[in-house]
C-alpha positions as CSV (number, residue, x, y, z in Angstrom):
1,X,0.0,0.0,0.0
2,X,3.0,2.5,0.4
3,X,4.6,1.9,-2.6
4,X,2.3,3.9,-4.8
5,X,2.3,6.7,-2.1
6,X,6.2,6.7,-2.4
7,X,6.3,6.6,-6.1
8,X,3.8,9.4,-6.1
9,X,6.7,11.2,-3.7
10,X,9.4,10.1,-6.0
11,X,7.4,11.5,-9.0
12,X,6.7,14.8,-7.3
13,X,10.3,15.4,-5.8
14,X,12.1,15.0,-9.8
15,X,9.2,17.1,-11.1
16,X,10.5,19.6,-8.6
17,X,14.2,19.0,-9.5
18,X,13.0,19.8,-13.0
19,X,11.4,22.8,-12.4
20,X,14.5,24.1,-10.6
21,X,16.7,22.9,-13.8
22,X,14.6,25.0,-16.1
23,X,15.3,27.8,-14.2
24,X,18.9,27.6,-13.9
25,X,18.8,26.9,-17.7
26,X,17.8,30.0,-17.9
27,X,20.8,31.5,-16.3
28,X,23.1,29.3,-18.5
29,X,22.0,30.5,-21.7
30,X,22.5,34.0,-20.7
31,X,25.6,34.2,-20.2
32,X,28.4,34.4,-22.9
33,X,31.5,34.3,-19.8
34,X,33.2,31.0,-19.9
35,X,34.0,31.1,-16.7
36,X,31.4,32.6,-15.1
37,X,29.5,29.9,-17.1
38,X,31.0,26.5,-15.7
39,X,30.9,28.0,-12.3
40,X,27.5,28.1,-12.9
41,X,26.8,24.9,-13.9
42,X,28.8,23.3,-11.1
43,X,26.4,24.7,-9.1
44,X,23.9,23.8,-10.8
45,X,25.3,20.2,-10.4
46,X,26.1,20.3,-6.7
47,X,22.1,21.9,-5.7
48,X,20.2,19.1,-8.2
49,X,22.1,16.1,-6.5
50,X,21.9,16.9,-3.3
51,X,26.0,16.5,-3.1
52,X,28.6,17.8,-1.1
53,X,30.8,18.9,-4.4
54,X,30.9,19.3,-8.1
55,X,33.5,19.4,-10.9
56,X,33.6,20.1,-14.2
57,X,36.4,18.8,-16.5
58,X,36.5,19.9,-20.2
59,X,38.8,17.8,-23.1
60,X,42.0,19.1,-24.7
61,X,42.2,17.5,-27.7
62,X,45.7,18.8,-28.5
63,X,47.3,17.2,-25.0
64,X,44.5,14.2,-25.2
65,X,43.5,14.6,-21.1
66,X,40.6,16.8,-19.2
67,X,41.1,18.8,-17.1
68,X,39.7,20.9,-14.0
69,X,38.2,24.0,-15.4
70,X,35.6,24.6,-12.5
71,X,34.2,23.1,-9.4
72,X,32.0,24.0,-6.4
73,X,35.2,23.5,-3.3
74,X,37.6,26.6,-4.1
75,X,40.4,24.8,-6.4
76,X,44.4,24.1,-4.7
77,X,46.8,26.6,-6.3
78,X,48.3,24.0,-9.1
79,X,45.1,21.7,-9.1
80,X,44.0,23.7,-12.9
81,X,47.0,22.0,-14.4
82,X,47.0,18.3,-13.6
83,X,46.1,16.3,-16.2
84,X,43.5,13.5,-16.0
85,X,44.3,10.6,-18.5
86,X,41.6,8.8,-20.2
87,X,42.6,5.5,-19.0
88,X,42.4,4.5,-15.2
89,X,40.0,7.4,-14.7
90,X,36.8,7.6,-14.0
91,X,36.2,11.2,-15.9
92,X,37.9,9.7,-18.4
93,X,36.0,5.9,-18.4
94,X,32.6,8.6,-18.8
95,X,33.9,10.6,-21.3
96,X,35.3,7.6,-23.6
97,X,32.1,5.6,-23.0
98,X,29.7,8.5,-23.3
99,X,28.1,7.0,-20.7
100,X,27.0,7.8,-17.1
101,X,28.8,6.1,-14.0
102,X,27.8,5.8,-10.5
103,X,30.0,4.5,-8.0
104,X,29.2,3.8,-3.9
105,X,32.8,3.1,-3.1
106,X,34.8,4.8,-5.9
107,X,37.7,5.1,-3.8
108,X,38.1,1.1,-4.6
109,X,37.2,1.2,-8.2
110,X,40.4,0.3,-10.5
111,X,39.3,3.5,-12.2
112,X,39.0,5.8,-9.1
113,X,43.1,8.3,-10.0
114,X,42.1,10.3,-7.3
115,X,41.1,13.2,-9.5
116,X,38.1,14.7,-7.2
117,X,40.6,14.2,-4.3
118,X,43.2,16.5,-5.9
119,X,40.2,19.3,-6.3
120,X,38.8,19.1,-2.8
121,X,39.9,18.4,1.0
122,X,38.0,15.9,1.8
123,X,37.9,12.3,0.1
124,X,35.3,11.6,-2.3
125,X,33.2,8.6,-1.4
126,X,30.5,7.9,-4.0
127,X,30.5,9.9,-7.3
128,X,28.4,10.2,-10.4
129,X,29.7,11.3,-13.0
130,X,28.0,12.1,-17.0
131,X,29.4,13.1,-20.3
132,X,29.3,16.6,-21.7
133,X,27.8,15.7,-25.3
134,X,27.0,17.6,-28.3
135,X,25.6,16.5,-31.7
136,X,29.3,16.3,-33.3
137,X,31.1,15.5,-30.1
138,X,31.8,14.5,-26.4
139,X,33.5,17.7,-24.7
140,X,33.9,16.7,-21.3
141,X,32.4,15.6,-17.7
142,X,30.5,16.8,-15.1
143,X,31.1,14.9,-11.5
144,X,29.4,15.1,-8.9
145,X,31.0,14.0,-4.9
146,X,29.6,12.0,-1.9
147,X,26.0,12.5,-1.5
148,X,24.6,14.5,1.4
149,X,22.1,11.9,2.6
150,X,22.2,8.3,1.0
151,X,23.8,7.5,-2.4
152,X,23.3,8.4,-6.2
153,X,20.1,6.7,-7.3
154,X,18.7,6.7,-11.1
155,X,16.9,10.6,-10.5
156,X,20.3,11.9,-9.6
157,X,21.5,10.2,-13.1
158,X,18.5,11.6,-14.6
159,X,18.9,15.0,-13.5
160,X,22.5,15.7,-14.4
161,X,22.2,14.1,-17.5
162,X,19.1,16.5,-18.5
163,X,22.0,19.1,-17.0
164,X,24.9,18.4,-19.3
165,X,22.9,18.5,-22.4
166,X,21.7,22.1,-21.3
167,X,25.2,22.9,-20.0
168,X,27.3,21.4,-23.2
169,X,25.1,23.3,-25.9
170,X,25.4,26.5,-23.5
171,X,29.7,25.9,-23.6
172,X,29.7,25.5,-27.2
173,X,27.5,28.8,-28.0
174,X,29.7,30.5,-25.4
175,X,33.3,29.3,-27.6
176,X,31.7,29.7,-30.9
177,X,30.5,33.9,-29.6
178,X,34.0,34.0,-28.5
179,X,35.2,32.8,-31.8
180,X,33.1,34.8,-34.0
181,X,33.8,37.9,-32.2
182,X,37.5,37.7,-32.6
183,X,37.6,36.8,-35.9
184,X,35.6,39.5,-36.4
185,X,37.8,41.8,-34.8
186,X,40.8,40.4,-36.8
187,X,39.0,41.0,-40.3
188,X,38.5,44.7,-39.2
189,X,41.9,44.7,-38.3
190,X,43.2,42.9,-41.6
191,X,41.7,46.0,-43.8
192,X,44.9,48.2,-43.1
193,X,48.0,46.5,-43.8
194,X,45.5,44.8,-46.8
195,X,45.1,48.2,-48.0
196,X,48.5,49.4,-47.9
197,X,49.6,46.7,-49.6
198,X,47.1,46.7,-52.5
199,X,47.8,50.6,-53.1
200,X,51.8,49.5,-52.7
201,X,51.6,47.0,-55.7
202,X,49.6,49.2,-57.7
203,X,51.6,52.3,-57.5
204,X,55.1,49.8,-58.3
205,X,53.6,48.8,-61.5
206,X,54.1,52.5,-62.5
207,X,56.9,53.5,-64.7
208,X,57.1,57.2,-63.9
209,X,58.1,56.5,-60.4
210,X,61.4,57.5,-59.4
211,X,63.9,55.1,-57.9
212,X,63.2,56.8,-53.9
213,X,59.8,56.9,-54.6
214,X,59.8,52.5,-55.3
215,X,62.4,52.0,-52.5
216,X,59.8,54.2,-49.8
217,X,57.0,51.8,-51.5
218,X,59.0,48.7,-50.7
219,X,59.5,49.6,-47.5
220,X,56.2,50.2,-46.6
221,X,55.7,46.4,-48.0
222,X,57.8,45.0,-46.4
223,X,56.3,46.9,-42.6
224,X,52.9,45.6,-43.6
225,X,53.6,42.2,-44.0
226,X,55.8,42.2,-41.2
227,X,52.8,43.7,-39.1
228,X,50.8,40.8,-41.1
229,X,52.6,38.3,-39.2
230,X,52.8,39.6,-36.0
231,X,48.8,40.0,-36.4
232,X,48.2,36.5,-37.3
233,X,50.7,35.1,-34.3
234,X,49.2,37.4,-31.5
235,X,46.0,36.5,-32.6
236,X,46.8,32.9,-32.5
237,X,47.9,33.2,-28.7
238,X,45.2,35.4,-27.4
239,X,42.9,33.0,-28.8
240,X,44.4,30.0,-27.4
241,X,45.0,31.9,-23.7
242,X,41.2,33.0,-23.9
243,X,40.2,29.5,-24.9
244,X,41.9,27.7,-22.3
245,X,44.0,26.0,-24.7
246,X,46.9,26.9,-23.4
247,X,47.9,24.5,-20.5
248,X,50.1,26.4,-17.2
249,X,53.0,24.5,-16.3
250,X,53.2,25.8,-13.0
251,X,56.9,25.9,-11.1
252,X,58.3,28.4,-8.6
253,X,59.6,31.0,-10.6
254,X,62.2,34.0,-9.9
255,X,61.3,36.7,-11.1
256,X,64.3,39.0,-10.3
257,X,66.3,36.0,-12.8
258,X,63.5,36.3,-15.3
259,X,63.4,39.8,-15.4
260,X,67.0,40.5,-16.1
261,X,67.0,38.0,-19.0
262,X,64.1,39.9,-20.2
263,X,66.4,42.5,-20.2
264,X,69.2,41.2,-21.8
265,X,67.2,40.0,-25.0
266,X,65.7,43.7,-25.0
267,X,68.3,45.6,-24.7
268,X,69.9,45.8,-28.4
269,X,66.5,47.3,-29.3
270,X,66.6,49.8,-26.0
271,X,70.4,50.4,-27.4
272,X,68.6,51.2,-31.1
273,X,66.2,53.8,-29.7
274,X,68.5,55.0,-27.5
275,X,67.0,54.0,-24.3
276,X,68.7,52.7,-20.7
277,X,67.5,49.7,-19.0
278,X,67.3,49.9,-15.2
279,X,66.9,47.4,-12.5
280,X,65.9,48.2,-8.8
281,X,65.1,44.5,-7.2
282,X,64.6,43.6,-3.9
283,X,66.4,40.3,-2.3
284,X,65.1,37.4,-1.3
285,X,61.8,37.9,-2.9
286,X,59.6,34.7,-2.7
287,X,58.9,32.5,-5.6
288,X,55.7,32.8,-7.9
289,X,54.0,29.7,-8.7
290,X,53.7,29.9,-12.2
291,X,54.4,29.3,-16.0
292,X,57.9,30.4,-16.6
293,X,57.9,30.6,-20.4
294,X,53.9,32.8,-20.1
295,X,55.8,35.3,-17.4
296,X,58.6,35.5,-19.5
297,X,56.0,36.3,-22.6
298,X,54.3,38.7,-20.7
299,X,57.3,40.6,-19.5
300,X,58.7,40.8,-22.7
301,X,55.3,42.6,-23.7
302,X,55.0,45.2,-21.6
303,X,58.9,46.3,-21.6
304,X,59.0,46.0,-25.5
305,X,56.0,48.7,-25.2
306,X,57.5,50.9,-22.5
307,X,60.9,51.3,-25.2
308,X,58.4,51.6,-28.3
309,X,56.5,54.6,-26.5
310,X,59.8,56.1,-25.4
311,X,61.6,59.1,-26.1
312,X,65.0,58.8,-27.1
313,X,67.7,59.6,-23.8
314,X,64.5,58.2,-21.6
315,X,64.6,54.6,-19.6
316,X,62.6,51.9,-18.7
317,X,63.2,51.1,-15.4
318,X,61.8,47.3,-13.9
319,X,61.0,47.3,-10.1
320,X,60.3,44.2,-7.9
321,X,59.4,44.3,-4.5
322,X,57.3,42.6,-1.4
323,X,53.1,43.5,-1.7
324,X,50.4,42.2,0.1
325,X,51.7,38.2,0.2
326,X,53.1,38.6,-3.3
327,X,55.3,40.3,-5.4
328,X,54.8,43.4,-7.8
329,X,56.5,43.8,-11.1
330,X,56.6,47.4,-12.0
331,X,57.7,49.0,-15.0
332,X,58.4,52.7,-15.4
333,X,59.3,54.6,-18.5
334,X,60.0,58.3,-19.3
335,X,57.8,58.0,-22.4
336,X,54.9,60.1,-24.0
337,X,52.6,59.2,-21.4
338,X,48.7,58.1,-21.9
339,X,45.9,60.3,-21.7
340,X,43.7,59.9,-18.8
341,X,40.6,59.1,-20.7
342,X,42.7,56.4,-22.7
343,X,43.6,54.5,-20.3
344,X,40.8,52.4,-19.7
345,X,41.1,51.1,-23.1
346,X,44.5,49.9,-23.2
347,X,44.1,46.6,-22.8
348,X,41.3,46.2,-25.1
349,X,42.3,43.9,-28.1
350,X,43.6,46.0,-31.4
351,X,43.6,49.1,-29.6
352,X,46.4,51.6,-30.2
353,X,46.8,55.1,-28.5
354,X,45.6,57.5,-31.1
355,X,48.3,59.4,-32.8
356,X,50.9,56.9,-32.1
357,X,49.6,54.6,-34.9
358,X,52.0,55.7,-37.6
359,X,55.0,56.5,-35.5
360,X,55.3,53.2,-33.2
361,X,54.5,49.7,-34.8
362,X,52.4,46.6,-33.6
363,X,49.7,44.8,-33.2
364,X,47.5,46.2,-29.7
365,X,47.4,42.8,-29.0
366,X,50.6,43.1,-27.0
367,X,48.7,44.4,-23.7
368,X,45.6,42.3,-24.0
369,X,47.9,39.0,-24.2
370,X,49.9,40.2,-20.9
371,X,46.8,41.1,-19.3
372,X,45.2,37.9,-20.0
373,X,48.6,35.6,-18.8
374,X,48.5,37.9,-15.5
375,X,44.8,37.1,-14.8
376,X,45.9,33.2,-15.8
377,X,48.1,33.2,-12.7
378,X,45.4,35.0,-10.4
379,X,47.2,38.3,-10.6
380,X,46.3,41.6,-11.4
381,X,47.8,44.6,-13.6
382,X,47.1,48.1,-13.5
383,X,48.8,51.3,-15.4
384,X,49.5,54.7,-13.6
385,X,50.7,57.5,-16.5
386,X,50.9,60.9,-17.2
387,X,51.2,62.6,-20.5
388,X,55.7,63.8,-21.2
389,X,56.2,62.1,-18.3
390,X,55.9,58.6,-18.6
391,X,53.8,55.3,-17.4
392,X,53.8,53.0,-15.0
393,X,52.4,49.3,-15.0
394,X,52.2,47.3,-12.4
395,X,52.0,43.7,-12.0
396,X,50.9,41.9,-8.9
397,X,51.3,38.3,-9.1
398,X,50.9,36.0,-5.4
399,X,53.7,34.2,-3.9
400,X,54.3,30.7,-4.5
401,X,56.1,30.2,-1.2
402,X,56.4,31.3,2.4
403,X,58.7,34.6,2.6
C-alpha cells in the first residue's frame, strides 16, 4: 500500500528538480563568460544532486587529457593543471564511454586516479559522473562528490544528464561567440596592412616612379607584411589563452632572474632607440608559482611597449618588490605618457593610443595578451601615467612560497 504513495513522492520530488533545472537553464544561456559559465553549472550540479561537491572537467584534444576547469570547493593553487588521463579514470572511463557512471565506493574502483581528491579536501566517497555531449562531439564531464544523505540513485542520473545537455550546448554557444567575435575583430583589423599593400603593388607597376619613390614603396611592404605576421601570431595566442588551450606548467619562478633575462634580449632594441635599462630588485623575494615561459611572454610585452612609447635619452626602469603576500613587477618609463581618458582602453584587443599609430609599430594585441597571462596566474595589472612624463604598469602576481 505504500509503494504507490512513495512513487507518487518520487514522481513529485524529480518534477520539482526539473522545475529548478529550467530555471537555472535559464541563467546558462544568458551568459556568454566561460568562466562565469562552468561556475555556474557546477552549481547547478552540486544543488540538483543533493552532493557535497561538483567538478567540471572539459577535453584538450591537443594534449589528449581533461582537465579541471571549474568546481563548487575553491580549487588548490596548481590543481588547474593536472592532467587526468583517459585511462584509469573515471572522468575519463565517462567521457570515452559517453556513458553515465555511478559509484558507492569509488575510492576502490580500478578507475577511481584520485582526481576529485586532488580538487577538494575531503575524500570523495561515492560519485556520479556524465558526459558533456553535443551532436558532433563528447567535450567533457561533469562529477558530482559523496552525497549528502544516502547514495546516487537513477533521479540523480536523470537529472545531471538532462544538465549536461543544457550545460554542453550552452559551452559551445559560449566558444563559438567567443570565436566569432574575434575573428571578427581580426578582419577589421586585416583592412589596413591589406590596403596598404594593395595601393603599394599598384603604385610599383608604375613606370614614372622615381627610384626613392619605389624603395619608400618597398619599405612600406615589407612593414605591412611584417605587421601581417605579427597579427596572425598574437591573434593565434590570445585565442588560445582565452580559450583555455593553453595549459600552465606551473613551477616556482624567480622573477628577479626572469626579469633580467628579459632585459638582456631587450636591450639591443633599447640600445637602437637609444633608451637605458634599469633594475631596482629587492632580495630574497619569494617565488611565484607559475608558467615560466607565459611570465617571460608577458614581460617581454609590456617592456617591448614601455621602449616603443619612449623618447630617445629616456629609460625603462623594472622594479620588484614585497606586496600584500606577493610580489609586484613594475615597469616605469620616461615616455609620451597616456591620456587619462585612454587608459581604460589599453588593454582592449587592437587598440592603439591614437596618434601613435603611424609612429610606433604593432599589433595592440601586445597588452591584452599580458593582461590575460597575468589574470591566468590569479594576478592583477594596472597602469598609472601621465602625459611627457611617462607610465607605469604594475604587475601583482601572489607568492608561491612562504617569505
Amino acid at each position: 500500500m505504500n509503494k504507490p504513495h512513495n512513487s507518487g513522492n518520487n514522481n513529485d520530488a524529480l518534477l520539482k528538480r526539473y522545475d529548478r533545472l529550467l530555471e537555472l537553464t535559464t541563467e546558462l544561456v544568458s551568459t556568454l563568460d566561460l568562466g562565469v559559465l562552468l561556475k555556474l553549472i557546477v552549481d547547478a550540479a552540486k544543488e540538483l544532486t543533493s552532493s557535497q561537491a561538483a567538478a567540471l572537467l572539459l577535453y584538450n584534444p591537443q594534449r589528449n587529457h581533461l582537465y579541471f576547469e571549474a568546481a563548487t570547493e575553491q580549487l588548490r593553487s596548481d590543481d588547474t593543471l593536472i592532467a587526468i588521463p583517459m585511462e584509469n579514470s573515471i572522468a575519463g572511463w565517462v567521457y570515452q564511454n559517453k556513458r553515465p557512471l555511478v559509484l558507492e565506493q569509488a575510492s576502490e574502483d580500478l578507475r577511481f586516479f584520485r582526481e576529485i581528491d586532488i580538487v577538494t579536501t575531503f575524500p570523495a566517497s561515492t560519485i556520479i559522473g556524465v558526459p558533456l555531449l553535443t551532436k558532433a562531439k563528447t567535450i567533457g564531464v561533469i562529477e558530482a562528490v559523496n552525497k549528502t544523505s544516502g547514495v546516487f540513485d537513477e533521479q540523480d542520473r536523470r537529472v545531471l544528464e538532462a544538465l549536461a545537455a543544457q550545460a554542453a550546448i550552452a559551452i559551445e554557444n559560449t566558444r563559438l561567440f567567443r570565436q566569432s567575435d574575434m575573428i571578427s575583430e581580426l578582419v577589421h583589423e586585416l583592412r589596413t596592412p591589406l590596403s596598404a599593400l594593395s595601393a603599394g603593388v599598384h603604385l610599383l607597376q608604375r613606370d614614372e616612379l622615381e627610384e626613392t619613390q619605389r624603395a619608400r614603396i618597398r619599405q612600406t611592404i615589407a612593414n605591412e607584411v611584417q605587421r601581417l605576421n605579427e597579427l596572425a601570431t598574437n591573434f593565434l595566442e590570445l585565442s588560445r589563452l582565452e580559450s583555455g588551450r593553453v595549459r600552465f606548467e606551473k613551477e616556482p619562478v624567480h622573477l628577479e632572474g626572469l626579469l633580467r633575462e628579459t632585459f638582456e634580449i631587450l636591450r639591443p632594441q633599447a640600445d637602437q632607440e637609444q633608451i637605458t635599462l634599469e633594475a631596482d630588485i629587492q632580495q630574497s623575494l619569494a617565488p611565484v608559482m607559475g608558467d615560466r615561459n607565459q611570465l617571460k611572454r608577458m614581460l617581454l610585452n609590456l617592456i617591448t611597449n614601455a621602449i616603443k612609447y619612449n623618447q630617445a635619452g629616456g629609460y625603462v626602469r623594472a622594479l620588484l618588490v614585497r606586496e600584500d603576500s606577493g610580489v609586484e613587477i613594475r615597469i616605469q618609463d620616461s615616455g609620451v605618457g597616456i591620456p587619462q581618458d585612454q587608459i581604460d582602453k589599453l588593454f582592449d584587443r587592437y587598440y592603439r593610443v591614437p596618434g601613435a599609430e603611424s609612429r610606433v609599430g604593432g599589433t595592440g594585441l601586445g597588452l591584452t595578451i599580458a593582461r590575460r597571462i597575468v589574470q591566468n596566474h590569479g594576478g592583477r595589472i594596472t597602469v598609472e601615467s601621465e602625459l611627457e612624463k611617462g607610465s607605469t604598469f604594475k604587475v601583482w602576481l601572489p607568492s608561491g612560497a612562504g617569505d
